[in-house]
LUMROVO-179029 format. One line per 4 residues: number of its first residue (from 1); for each residue x, z, y of C-alpha. Coordinates in steps of 0.25 Angstrom, whole numbers, padded with zeros to 4 digits, m for minus. Example, Ala and Ser with C-alpha at 12.3 -4.5 7.8 and 13.67 -1.06 7.14 Angstrom:
// LUMROVO-179029
1 = 0049 0031 m0018  0055 0029 m0004
//
This chain:
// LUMROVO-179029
1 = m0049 m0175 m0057  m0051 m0159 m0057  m0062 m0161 m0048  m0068 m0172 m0058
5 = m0067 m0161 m0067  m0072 m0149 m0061  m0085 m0158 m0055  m0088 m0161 m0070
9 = m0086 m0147 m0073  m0096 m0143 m0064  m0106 m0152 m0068  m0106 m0149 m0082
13 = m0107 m0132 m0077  m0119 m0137 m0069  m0125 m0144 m0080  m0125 m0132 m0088
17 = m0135 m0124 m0078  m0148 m0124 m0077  m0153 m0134 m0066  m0156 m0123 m0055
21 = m0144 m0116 m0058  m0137 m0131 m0058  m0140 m0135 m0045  m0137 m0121 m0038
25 = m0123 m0121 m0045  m0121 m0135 m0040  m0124 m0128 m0026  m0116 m0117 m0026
29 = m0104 m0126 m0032  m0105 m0134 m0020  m0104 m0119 m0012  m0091 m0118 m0021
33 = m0085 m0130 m0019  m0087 m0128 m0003  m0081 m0113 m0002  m0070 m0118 m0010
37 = m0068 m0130 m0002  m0068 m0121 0011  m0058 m0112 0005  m0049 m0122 0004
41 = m0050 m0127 0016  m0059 m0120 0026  m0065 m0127 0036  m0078 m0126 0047
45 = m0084 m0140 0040  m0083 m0134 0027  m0089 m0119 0029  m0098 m0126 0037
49 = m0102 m0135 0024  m0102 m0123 0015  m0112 m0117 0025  m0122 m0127 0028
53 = m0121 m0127 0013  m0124 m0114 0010  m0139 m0113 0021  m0149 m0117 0020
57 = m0160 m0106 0015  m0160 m0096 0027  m0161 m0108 0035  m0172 m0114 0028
61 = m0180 m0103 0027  m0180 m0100 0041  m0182 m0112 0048  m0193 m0114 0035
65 = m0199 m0101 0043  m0203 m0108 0053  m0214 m0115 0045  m0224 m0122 0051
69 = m0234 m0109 0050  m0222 m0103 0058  m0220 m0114 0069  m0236 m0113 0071
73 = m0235 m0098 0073  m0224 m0098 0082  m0231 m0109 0090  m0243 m0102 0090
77 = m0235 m0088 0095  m0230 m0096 0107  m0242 m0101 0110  m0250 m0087 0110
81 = m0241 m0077 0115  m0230 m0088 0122  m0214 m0084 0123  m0214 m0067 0126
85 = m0216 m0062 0114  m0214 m0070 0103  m0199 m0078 0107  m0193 m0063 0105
89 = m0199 m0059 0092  m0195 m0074 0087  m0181 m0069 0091  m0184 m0055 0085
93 = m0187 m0062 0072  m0174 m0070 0070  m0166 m0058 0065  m0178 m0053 0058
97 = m0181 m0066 0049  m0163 m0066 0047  m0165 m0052 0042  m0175 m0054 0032
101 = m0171 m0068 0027  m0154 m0064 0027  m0159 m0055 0015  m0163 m0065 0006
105 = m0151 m0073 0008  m0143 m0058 0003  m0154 m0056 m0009  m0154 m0071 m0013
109 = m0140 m0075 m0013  m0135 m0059 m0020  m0145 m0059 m0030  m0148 m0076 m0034
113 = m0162 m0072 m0035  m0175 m0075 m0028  m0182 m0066 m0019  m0195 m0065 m0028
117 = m0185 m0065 m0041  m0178 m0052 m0035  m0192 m0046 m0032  m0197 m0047 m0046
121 = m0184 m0043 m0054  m0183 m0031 m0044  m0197 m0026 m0042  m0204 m0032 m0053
125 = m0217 m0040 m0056  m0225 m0032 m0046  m0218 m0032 m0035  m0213 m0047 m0038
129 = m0227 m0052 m0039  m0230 m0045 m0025  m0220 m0052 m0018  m0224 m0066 m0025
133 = m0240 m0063 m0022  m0235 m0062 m0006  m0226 m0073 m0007  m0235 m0083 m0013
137 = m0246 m0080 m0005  m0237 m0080 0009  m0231 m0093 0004  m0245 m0100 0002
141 = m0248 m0097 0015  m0237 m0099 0022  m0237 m0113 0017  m0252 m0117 0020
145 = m0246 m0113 0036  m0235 m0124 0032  m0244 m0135 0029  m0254 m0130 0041
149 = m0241 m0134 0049  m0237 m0148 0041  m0252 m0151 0044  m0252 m0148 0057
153 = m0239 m0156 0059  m0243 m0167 0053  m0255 m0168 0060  m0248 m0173 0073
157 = m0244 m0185 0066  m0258 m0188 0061  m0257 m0184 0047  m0267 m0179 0039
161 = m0266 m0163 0035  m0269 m0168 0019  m0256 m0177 0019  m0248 m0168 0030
165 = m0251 m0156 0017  m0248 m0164 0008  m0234 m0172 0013  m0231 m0158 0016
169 = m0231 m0152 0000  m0225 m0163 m0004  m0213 m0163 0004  m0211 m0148 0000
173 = m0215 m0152 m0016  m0204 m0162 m0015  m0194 m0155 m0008  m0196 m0143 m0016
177 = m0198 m0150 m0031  m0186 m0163 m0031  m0174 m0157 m0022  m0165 m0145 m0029
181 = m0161 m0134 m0019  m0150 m0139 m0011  m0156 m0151 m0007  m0170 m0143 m0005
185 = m0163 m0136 0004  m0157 m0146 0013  m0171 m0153 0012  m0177 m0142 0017
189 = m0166 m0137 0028  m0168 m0152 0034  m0182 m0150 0034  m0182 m0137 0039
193 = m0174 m0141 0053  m0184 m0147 0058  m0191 m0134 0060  m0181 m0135 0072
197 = m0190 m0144 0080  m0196 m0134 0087  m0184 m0129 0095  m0181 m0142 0101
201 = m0196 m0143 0103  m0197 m0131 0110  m0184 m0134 0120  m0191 m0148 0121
205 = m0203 m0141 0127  m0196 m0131 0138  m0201 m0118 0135  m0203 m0108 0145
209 = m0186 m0103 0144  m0189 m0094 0153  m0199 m0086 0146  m0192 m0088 0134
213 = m0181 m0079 0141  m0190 m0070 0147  m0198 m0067 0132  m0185 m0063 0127
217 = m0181 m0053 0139  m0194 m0049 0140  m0201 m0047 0125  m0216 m0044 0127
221 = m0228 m0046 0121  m0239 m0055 0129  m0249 m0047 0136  m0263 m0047 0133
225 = m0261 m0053 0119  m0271 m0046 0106  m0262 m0037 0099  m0268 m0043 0084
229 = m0265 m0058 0089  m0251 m0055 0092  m0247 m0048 0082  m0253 m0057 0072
233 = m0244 m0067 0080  m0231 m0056 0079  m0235 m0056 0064  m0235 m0070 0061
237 = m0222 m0071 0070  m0216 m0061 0059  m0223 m0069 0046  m0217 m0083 0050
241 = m0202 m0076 0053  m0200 m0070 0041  m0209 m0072 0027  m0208 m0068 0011
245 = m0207 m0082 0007  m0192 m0084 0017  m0188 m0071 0007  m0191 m0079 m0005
249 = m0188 m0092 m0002  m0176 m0089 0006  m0169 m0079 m0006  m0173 m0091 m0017
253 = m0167 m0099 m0010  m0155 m0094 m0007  m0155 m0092 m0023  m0159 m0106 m0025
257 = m0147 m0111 m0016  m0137 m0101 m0023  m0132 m0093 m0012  m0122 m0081 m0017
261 = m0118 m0067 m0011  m0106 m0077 m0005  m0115 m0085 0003  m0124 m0074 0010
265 = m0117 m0075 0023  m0121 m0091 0023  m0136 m0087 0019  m0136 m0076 0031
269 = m0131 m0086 0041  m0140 m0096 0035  m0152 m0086 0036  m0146 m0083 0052
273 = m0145 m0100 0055  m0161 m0100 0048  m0165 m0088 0056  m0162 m0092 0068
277 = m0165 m0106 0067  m0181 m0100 0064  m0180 m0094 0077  m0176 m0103 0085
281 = m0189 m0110 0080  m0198 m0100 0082  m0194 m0098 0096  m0195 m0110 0100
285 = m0209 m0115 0095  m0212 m0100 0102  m0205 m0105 0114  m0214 m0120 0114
289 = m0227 m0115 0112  m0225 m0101 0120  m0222 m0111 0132  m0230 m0122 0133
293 = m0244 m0118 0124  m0243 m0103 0128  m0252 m0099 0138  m0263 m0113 0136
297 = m0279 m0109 0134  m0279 m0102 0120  m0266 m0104 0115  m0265 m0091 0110
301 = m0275 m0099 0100  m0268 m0111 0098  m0265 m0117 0083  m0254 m0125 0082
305 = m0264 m0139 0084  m0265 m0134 0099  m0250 m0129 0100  m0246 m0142 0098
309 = m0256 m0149 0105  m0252 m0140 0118  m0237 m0144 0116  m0240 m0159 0118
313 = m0242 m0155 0131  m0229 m0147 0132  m0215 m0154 0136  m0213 m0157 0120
317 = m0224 m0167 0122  m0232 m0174 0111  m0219 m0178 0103  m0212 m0163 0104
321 = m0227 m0158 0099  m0226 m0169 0086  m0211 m0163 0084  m0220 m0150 0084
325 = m0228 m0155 0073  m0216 m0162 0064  m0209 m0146 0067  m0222 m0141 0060
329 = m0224 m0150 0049  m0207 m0145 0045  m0209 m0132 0046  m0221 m0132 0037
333 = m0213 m0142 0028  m0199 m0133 0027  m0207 m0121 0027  m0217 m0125 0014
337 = m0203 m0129 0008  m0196 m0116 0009  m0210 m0108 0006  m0212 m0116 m0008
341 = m0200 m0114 m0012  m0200 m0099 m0008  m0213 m0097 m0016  m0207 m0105 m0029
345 = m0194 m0098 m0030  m0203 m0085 m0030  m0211 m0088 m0039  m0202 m0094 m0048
349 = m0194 m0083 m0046  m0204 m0074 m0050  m0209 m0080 m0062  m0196 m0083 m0066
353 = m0196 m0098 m0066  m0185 m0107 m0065  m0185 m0108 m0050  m0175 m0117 m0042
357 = m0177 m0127 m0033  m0167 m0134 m0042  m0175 m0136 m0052  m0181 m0148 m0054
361 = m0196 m0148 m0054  m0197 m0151 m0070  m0190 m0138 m0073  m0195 m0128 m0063
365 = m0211 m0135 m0059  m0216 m0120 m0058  m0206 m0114 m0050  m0207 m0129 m0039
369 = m0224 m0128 m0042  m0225 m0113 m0037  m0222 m0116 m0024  m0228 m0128 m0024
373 = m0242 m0124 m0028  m0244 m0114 m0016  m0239 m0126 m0006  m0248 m0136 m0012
377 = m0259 m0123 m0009  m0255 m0121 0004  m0256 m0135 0009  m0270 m0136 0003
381 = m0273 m0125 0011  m0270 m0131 0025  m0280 m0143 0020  m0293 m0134 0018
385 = m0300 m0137 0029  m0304 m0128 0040  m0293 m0121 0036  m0287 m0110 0046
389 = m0274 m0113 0047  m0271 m0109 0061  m0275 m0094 0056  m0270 m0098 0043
393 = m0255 m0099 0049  m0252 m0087 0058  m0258 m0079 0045  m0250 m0084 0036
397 = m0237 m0078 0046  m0245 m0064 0046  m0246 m0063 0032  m0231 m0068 0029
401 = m0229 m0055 0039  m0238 m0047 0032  m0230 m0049 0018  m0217 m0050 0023
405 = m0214 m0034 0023  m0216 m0034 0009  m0207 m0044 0006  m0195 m0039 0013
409 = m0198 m0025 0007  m0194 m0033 m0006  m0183 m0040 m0001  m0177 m0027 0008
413 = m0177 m0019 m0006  m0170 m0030 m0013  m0159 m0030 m0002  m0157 m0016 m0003
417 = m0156 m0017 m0019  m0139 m0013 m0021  m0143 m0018 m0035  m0147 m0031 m0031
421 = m0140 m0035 m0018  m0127 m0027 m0021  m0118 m0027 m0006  m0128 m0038 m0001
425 = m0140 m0025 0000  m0144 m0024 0015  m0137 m0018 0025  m0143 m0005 0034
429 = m0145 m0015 0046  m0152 m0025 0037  m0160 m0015 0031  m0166 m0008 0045
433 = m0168 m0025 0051  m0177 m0028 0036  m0184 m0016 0038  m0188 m0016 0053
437 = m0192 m0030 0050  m0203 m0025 0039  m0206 m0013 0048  m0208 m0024 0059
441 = m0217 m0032 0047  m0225 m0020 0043  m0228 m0015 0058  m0234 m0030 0063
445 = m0241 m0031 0050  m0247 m0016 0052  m0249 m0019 0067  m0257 m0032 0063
449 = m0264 m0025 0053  m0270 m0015 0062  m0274 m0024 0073  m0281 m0033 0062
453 = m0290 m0020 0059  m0290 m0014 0073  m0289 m0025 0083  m0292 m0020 0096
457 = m0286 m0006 0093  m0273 m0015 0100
//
């Protein structure tokens, strides 16, 4: 009879919020009811319930990273510069995406504000209207790659580019406009495993294990390689590793979910699972191209068209190479997912919109169309013909490198706000590992810089 009771109160409290604000209490009383429960009797099942509960953005936005402009960089890596270099780096980068992404997790869950909302009430229209300008544009872009990858996907299976575009903006419409968070979420964790294809893939093909070893005892860069290639390559490596839009979308949606200062050590191990899930990823399609399309006639020129066509002769075969394809259509898929609502929530945060992906469509239709808009342009994009998409891609991974120092300037100054973060503000260690990461930023942009205008002083 009490718990009739206290369930009726709770719905006549809920009923009084407003329906973002609804739907997130109804989350977090789940949370309540969970922590209570484990108190009373504490049990693996039931931390493990409140855990798997409580993920779900850090790993989302980092299996969403490897987006399909992602997967066709990596391949494209292996297949120019093979294992030595690259596996390594991949590695390198593994702590370097945690860093960046664990303080978003802090900012998010301390503050209940997006990361675009904290740039505008901090530093004003100017700076906030920066920040939106780069995000925007890098989000457009990004997601023409993600449909680049869709197409290409769907090609294998004989569909036509128009509908492969099309099928794909309305499965990201959809999912974004008719579920409410916690069920956006799960729809898009689901989707986004299939990002895993690849390491099974990759085993399936028995790469060169020994080389494998070896690159990681024996770091080097190939020789003979044009210094302004690799470091464009190094550059795009960097771009689909970390990237503006996984700040934004990634602190909204910890808002969105309703993550509190108590639950910081759930989103940081969430943010570690994600991580090193992503790198396993990387390393893998590295490992798969960098062993069986490495070292053919012109690979080092090789779009993802003849990658794949290359791997029909590897021990994957043609089915492992139509798994390939079906990898590369989900990584677009989960990636222009997360990248639409990233764009949304920073834009309704900036304009001050009601802005939640628990609102229904009806009460929030410019917050949802946003985000929408500059998919719908993306995917247009990838049907002009004689478009150049191959270029198109690897660019878009430079420039996401190119704009990301400015926006972990943003975010290290926000961390390092007493006002603002209180006993969450970064710690010395955190604040020399955000900074060499900028410093690495800013040296490969300068280095790139300088070979563009001088390219044979290298």
């Amino acid at each position: 009879m009490a718990t009739d009771v206290q369930t009726k109160n709770i719905t006549d409290l809920l009923a009084s919020f407003p329906e973002d604000q609804r739907h997130r209490v109804a989350d977090r009383w789940r949370v309540h009811q969970l922590r209570e429960a484990l108190i009373q009797s504490p049990s693996f099942w039931k931390r493990l319930w409140l855990f798997l509960t409580l993920i779900g953005p850090g790993i989302l936005v980092m299996l969403a990273d490897n987006d399909a402009g992602g997967v066709i960089t990596y391949a494209q890596t292996g297949a120019a510069y093979g294992i030595g270099f690259f596996i390594p780096f991949l590695i390198l980068m593994v702590p370097v995406a945690y860093v960046v992404q664990e303080m978003t997790v802090r900012l998010g869950a301390v503050t209940r504000r997006g990361h675009a909302e904290m740039i505008w009430g901090r530093y004003g229209p100017f700076w906030g209207a920066f920040s939106l300008f780069d995000l925007v544009v890098a989000n457009i872009l990004t997601l023409v790659t993600e449909f680049i990858g869709i197409t290409i996907g769907m090609k294998i299976f004989g569909v036509p580019a128009v509908w492969s575009a099309l099928g794909g903006f309305l499965i990201v419409a959809g999912v974004l406009l008719f579920l409410r968070y916690h069920t956006w979420e799960r729809v898009a964790l689901w989707i986004a495993l299939g990002n895993l294809i690849f390491v099974p893939l990759a085993i399936a093909s028995h790469p060169h294990w020994g080389q494998v070893a070896s690159a990681l005892g024996s770091w080097h860069i190939p020789a003979g390689v044009a210094v302004s290639g690799f470091v464009y390559v190094i550059l795009a490596n960097l771009g689909t590793t970390i990237a503006p839009w996984m700040l934004f979308f990634q602190q909204s949606s910890v808002v969105d979910k309703g993550l509190t200062e108590k639950d910081i050590p759930i989103g940081q191990a969430d943010t570690a699972i994600g991580t090193i899930l992503m790198g396993l990823v990387a390393i893998a399609l590295v490992a798969l191209t960098g062993s069986w399309v490495y070292g053919l006639s012109g690979a080092g020129d090789f779009g993802i068209h003849r990658i794949m066509a290359a791997l029909v002769h590897s021990p994957i075969g043609s089915v492992g190479t139509a798994l390939f394809g079906l990898g590369l259509v989900e990584a677009g898929l989960i990636a222009a997912i997360a990248i639409t609502a990233s764009t949304s929530w920073a834009v309704g945060e900036a304009l001050k919109l009601p802005r939640s992906i628990n609102l229904r469509p009806q009460h929030a239709l410019p917050f949802y169309l946003s985000g929408l808009l500059g998919t719908a342009l993306a995917a247009l994009i990838v049907l002009l013909p004689h478009a150049p998409l191959g270029f198109l891609n690897l660019t878009v991974q430079v420039v996401a490198s190119i704009f990301m120092p400015a926006a972990m300037m943003f975010l290290l100054l926000l961390l390092n706000d007493p006002e603002i973060m209180g006993q969450h503000v970064n710690r010395p260690w955190q604040n020399m590992a955000a900074f060499s990461i900028v410093g690495l930023l800013m040296v490969a942009d300068g280095l790139y810089g300088f070979t563009v205008v001088f390219p044979h002083a290298l």
